[in-house]
C-alpha positions in Angstrom: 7.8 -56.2 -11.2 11.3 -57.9 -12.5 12.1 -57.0 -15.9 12.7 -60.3 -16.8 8.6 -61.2 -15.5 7.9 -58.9 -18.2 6.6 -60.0 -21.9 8.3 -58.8 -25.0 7.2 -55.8 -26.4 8.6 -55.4 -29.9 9.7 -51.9 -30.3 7.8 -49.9 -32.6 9.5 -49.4 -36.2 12.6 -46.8 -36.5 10.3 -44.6 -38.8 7.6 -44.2 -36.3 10.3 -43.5 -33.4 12.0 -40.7 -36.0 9.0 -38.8 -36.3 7.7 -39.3 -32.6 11.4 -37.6 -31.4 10.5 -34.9 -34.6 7.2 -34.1 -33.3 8.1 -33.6 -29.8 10.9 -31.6 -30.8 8.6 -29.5 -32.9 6.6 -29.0 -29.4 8.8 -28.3 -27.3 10.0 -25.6 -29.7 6.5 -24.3 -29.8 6.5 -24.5 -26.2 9.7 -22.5 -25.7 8.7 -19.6 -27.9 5.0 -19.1 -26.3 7.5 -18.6 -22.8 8.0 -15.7 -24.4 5.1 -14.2 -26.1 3.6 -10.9 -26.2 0.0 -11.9 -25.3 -0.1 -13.4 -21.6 -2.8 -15.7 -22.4 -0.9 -17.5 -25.0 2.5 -17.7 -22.8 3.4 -21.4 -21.5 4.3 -22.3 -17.6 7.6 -23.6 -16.6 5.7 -26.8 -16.0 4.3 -27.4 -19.2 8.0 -26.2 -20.9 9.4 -29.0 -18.7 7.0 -31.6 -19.6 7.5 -31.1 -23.3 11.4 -31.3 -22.9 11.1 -34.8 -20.5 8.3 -35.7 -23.1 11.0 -34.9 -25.8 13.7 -36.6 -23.7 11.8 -39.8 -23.2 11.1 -40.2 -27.2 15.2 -39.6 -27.7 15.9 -42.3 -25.1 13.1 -44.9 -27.0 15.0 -44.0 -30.1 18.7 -44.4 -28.8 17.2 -47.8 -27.2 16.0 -49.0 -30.2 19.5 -48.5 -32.1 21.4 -49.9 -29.2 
């Protein structure tokens, strides 16, 4: 679908995008240090570490957007 087909969709308040790039941040942190762990059941998959970096990487591009 052409971008220009599509309706407006305000962008949520700089606040809310703050704390949504703060909170993935926080999990992909998390994420990175259960790579590690001592106990194998509580270690993460290279997958999951990935999805909570693009996960992280998507809120930082919404934010940046939003600025621009």
């Amino acid at each position: 679908m052409p971008y220009q087909d599509r309706p407006h969709v305000p962008a949520p308040p700089l606040p809310d995008l703050v704390n949504d790039v703060v909170t993935r941040f926080d999990a992909y942190a998390r994420t990175r240090a259960m790579r590690d762990s001592l106990l194998p059941t509580a270690r993460t998959t290279p997958r999951h570490e990935q999805q909570a970096f693009d996960d992280l990487q998507a809120a930082v591009t919404r934010l940046r957007n939003s600025l621009g």
